[in-house]
N, C-alpha and C positions, 0 to 999 in steps of 0.2 A: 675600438679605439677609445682612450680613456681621455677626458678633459683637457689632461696636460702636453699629452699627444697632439693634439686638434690643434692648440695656441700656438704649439712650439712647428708645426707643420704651417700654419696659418703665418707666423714669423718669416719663416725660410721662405714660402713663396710670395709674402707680398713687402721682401727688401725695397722694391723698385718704389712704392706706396710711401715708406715710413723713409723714405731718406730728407726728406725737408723737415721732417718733424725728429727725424735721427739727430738733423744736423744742427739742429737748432738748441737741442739738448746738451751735446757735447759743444757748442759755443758757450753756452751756458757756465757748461763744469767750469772750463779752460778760462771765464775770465775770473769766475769765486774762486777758483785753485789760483790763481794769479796772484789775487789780491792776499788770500790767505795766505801764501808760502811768502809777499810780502811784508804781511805782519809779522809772521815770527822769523823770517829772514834776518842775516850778518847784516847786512845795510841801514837794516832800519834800526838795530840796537846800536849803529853808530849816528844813528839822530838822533836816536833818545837823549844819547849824552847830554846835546844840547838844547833840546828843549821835551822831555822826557810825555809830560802829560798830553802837550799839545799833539803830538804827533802821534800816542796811541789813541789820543781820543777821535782823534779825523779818520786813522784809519778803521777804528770799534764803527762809527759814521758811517764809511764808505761802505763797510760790508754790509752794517744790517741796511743800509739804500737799497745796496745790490741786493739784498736777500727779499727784500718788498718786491724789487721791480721782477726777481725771479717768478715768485708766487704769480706774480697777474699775468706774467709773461706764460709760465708754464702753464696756467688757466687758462688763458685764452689757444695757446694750442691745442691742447686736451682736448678742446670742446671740437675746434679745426678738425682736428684728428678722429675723432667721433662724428661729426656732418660728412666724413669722406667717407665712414665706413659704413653710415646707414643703410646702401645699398645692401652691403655686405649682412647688415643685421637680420634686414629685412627676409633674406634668402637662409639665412640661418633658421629663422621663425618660421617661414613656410615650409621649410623640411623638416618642421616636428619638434625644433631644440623649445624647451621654455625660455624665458627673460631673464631666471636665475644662472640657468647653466650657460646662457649666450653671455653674459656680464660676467661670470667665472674663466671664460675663455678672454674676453676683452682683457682682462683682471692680469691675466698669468701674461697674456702676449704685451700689455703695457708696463709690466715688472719686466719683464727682458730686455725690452726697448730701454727702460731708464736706469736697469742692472750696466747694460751694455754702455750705453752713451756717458755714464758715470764713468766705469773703467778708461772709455778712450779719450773722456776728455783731460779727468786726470792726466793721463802719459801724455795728452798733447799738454797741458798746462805744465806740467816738470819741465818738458822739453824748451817749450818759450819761455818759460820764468826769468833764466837770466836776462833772455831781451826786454822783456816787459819790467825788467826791475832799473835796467840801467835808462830804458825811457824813461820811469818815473822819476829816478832820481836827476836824471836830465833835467829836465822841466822843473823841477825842482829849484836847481842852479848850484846842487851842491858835487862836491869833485871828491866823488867816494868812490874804489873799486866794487865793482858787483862781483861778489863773491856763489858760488853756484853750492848752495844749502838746501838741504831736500829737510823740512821738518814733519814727521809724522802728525805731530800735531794741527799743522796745518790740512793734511790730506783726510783725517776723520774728520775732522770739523766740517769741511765742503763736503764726504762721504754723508755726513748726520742732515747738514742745513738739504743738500740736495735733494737726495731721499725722501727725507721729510715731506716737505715740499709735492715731491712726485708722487708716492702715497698717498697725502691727502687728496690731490686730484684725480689720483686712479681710483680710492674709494669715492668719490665723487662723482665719477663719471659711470663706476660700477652700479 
């Protein structure tokens, strides 16, 4: 049974394990996919109109907030997610595996976990966008229709920041 076997078998049976730290990932996506399909969103090129700068610049603002408070957010789970598995590790190392190949298995089964939670929170985030855009624009006090715009550009951008993000802490944690 080869490396990528063991991660992807060590996945499937311990779903019950990774659903708080599943879930916490795709809240994640769902609120950067939010704000992203925000920014290049029909509504908010009709605030530009009137006050063009100010308004990309709060939203340029919001995201890279939100992208800060991802990184410590996704760090500090990582790490969660690692103290829960130590048991696991530990039983890995005393059946013979070394620290490289246990951390190549943590490696492949944390790329699924954050391959996955990207895709679903994505399609959860398309699917709320228009509600989250007519609250913001709510709150706002401005009386614009929300228009339901799906911009690709918006969805690599949260695909690159996320990722990123997940990556550094899985090779961190590797």
């Amino acid at each position: 049974m080869g490396i990528f076997e063991i991660a992807y078998n060590n996945f499937k049976s311990n779903l019950r394990t990774y659903t708080a730290f599943f879930i916490s990932m795709v809240f994640s996506v769902v609120v950067l996919t939010n704000f992203e399909l925000l920014q290049y969103g029909e509504a908010i090129k009709v605030l530009q109109g009137e006050n063009a700068k100010f308004t990309s610049s709060v939203l340029i603002s919001v995201i890279v907030i939100l992208s800060v408070f991802l990184f410590f957010f996704i760090w500090y789970a990582t790490n969660i997610f690692l103290k829960n598995r130590s048991k696991e590790i530990g039983i890995l190392s005393f059946m013979g595996l070394d620290l490289y190949t246990i951390g190549k298995i943590y490696f492949i089964e944390s790329i699924l976990i954050g391959t996955s939670s990207c895709i679903s929170g994505i399609i959860i985030g398309i699917i709320t966008s228009r509600f989250f855009q007519a609250i913001i624009i709510k709150l706002s006090g401005f009386d614009i229709k929300v228009a339901s715009t799906l911009s690709f550009k918006a969805i690599i951008s949260t695909i690159i920041i996320f990722m990123a993000i997940f990556t550094i802490m899985t090779i961190k944690g590797f």
